[in-house]
C-alpha positions as CSV (number, residue, x, y, z in Angstrom):
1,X,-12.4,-20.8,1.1
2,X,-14.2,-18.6,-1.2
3,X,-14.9,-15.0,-0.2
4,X,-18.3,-13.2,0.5
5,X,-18.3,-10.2,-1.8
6,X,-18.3,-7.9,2.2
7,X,-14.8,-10.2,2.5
8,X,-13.5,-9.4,-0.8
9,X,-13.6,-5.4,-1.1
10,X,-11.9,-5.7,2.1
11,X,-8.8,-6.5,0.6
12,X,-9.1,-3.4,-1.0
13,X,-6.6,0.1,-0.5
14,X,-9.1,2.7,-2.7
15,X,-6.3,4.8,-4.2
16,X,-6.5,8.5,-5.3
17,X,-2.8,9.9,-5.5
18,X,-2.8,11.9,-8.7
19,X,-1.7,15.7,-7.8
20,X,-4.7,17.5,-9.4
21,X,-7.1,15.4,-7.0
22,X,-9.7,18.1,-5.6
23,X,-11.2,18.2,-2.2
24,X,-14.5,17.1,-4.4
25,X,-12.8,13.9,-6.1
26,X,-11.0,13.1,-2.4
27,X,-15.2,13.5,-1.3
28,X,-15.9,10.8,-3.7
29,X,-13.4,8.4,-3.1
30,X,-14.3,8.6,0.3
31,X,-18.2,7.5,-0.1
32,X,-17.2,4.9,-2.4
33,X,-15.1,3.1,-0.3
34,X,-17.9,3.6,2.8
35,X,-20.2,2.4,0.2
36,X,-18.5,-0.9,-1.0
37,X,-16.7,-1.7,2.5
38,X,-13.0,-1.2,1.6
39,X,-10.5,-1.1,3.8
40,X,-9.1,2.2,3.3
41,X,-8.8,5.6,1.2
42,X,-5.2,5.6,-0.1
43,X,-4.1,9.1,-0.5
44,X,-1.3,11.8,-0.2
45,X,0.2,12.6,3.2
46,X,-1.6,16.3,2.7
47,X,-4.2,15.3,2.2
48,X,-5.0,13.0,5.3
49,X,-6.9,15.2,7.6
50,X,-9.6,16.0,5.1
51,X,-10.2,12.2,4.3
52,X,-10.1,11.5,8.0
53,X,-13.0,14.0,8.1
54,X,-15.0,12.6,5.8
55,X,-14.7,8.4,6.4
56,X,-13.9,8.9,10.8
57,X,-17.9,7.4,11.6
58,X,-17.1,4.6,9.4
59,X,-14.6,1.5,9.7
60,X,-13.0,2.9,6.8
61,X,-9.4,4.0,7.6
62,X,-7.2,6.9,5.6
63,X,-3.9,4.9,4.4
64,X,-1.2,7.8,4.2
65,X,1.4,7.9,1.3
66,X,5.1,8.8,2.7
67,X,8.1,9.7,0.8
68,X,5.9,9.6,-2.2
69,X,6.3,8.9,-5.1
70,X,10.5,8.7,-5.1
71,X,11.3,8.1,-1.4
72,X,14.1,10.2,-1.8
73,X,13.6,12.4,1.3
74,X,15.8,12.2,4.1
75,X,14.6,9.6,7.2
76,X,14.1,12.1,9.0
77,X,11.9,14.0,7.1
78,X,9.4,10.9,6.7
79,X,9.8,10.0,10.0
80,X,8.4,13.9,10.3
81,X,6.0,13.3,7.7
82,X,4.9,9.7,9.0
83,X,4.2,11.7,12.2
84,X,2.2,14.1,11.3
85,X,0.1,11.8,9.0
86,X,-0.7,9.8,11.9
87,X,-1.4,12.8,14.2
88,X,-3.9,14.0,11.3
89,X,-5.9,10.4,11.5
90,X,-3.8,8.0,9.2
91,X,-4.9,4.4,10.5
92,X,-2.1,2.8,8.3
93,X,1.3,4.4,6.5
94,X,2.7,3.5,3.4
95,X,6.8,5.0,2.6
96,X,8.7,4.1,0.0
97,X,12.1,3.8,0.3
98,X,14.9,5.1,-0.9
99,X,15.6,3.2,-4.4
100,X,18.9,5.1,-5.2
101,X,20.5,3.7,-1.9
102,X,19.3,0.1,-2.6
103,X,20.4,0.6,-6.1
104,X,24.1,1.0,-4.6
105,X,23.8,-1.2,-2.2
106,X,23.9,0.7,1.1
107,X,21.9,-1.4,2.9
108,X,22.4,-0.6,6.3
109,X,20.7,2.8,5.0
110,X,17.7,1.1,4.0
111,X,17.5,-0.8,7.1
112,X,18.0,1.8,9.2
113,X,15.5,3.9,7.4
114,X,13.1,0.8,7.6
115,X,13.4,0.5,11.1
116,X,12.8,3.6,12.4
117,X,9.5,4.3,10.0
118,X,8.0,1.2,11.2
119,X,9.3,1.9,14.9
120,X,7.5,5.1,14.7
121,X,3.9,3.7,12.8
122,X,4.4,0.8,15.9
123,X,4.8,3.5,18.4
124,X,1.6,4.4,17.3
125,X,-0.4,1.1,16.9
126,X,-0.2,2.3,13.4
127,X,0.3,-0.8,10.2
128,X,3.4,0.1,8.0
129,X,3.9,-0.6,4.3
130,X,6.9,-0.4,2.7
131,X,6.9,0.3,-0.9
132,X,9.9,-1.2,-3.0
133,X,8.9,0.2,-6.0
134,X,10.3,-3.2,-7.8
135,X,10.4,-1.8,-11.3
136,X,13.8,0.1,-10.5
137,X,15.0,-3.3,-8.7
138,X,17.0,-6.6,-9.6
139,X,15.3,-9.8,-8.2
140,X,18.3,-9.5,-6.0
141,X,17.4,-6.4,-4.7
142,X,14.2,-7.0,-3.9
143,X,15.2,-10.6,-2.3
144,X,17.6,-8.6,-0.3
145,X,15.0,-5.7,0.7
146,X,12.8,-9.4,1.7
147,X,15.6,-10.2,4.2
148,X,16.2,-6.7,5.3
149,X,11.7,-7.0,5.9
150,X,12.1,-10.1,7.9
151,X,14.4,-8.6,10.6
152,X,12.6,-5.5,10.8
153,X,8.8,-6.9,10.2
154,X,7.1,-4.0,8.9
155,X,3.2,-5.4,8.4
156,X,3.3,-5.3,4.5
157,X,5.9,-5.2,1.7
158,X,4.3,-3.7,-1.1
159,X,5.1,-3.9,-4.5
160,X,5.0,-0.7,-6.0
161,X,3.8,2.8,-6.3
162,X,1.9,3.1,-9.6
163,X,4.6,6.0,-11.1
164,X,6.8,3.8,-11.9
165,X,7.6,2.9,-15.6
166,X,6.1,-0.7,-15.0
167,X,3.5,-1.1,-12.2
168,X,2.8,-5.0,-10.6
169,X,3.9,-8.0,-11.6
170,X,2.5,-11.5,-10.3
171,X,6.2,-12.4,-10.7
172,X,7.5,-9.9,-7.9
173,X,4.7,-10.9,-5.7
174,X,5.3,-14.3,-6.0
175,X,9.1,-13.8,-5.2
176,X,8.2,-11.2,-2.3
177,X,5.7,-14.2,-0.7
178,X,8.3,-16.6,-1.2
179,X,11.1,-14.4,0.5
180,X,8.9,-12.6,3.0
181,X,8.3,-14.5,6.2
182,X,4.9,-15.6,7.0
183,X,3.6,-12.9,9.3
184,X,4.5,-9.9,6.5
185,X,2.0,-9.8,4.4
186,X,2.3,-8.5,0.7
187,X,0.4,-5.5,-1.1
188,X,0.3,-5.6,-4.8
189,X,-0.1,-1.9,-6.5
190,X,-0.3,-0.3,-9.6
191,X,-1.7,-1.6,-12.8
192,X,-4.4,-3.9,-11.2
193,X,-7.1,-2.6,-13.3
194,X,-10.2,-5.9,-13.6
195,X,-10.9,-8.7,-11.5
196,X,-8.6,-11.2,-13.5
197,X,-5.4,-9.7,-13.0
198,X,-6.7,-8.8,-9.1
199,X,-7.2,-12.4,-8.5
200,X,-4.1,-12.9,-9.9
201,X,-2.5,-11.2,-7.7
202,X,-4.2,-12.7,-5.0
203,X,-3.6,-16.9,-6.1
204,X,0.2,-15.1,-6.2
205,X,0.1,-14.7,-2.6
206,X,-1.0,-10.5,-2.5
207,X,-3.3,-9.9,0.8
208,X,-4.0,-5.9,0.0
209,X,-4.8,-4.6,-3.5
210,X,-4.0,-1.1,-3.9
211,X,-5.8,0.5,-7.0
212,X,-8.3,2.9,-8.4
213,X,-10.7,0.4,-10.3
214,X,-12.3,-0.8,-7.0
215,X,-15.4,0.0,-7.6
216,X,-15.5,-1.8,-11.0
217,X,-13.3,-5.1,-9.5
218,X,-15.9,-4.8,-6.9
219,X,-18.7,-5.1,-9.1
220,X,-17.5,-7.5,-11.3
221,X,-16.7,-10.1,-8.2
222,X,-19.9,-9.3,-7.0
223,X,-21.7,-10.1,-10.4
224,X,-19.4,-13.2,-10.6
225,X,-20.0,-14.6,-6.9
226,X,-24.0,-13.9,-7.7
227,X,-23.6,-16.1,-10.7
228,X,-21.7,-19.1,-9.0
């Protein structure tokens, strides 16, 4: 079925992550996505209360970035930073893991670091996203980070952070949908800049688009669903 333009921008994670982001551009961000309807504000853990502020009267939630953008932290320090994300008004979390130890294959590392993030966001009522930032990543990896998902079940595997070399591919989301079980759903992010390569991502199995061009997917669906 077709989605109302209201339905559509709801699929949408509004992103502003770049360091020099002011209070003022955060401000921004934050009425557009009130404006249009999207789902959340996707911004830096230190920057969560602020946006919480400014969207709280609305139905718009602040998506926290963990770990980000290299996940290289310790689990215990995102578990600390998940926390106090959360405790400043993130309604959803999204960590990225670490790549190095999926690069050599420790494994239990990942899952362990996978289950306590998401045991902590549960804890809370809060959705998790894990980022695998697939650009660093064999299709063996990233199969293998699917399995790891389906024991844990965090509430989205998402496809990258948007620092990487390379940002989304329809391939990696097709492969996460097709490894992923049913219930985790799939966030497609970086590089998804119009509407074609958004519904793209989308016919490829994506449920959450992270990006900055919002507003101008937005209002191109909009025109394009007016039209039809």
């Amino acid at each position: 079925m077709k989605m109302t333009p209201k339905q559509f921008n709801k699929i949408f994670d509004h992103t502003l992550l770049k360091p020099p982001a002011t209070t003022q551009d955060l401000k921004v961000i934050c009425e557009l996505a009130m404006q249009y309807g999207f789902k959340t504000v996707a911004i830096n853990a230190g920057t969560t209360a602020v946006c919480y502020e400014m969207v709280k009267e609305s139905d718009v939630l602040v998506d926290s970035a963990v770990g980000f953008p290299l996940g290289i932290t310790s689990i215990p320090v995102k578990v600390f930073e998940t926390e106090d994300c959360i405790k400043n008004g993130a309604g959803e979390i999204d960590y990225v893991i670490n790549v190095g130890k999926a690069k050599e294959g420790e494994w239990d590392y990942i899952k362990e670091e996978m289950e306590v993030i998401v045991s902590t966001c549960h804890k809370y009522g809060i959705p998790c996203k894990v980022i695998f930032e697939n650009c660093y990543l064999t299709d063996e990896e990233k199969i293998k980070l699917c399995e790891i998902a389906n024991e844990v079940k965090p509430d989205y595997i998402k496809t990258s952070t948007g620092f990487g070399p390379t940002s989304a591919t329809v391939e990696d989301v097709r492969l996460m949908r097709r490894y992923a079980i049913p219930e985790i759903k799939v966030k497609a992010a970086g590089g998804v800049r119009d509407l074609a390569t958004c519904l793209a991502m989308l016919e490829a199995g994506a449920d959450r688009i992270g990006c900055s061009a919002s507003v101008a997917i937005a209002d191109a669906y909009a025109a394009q669903y007016k039209e039809d």
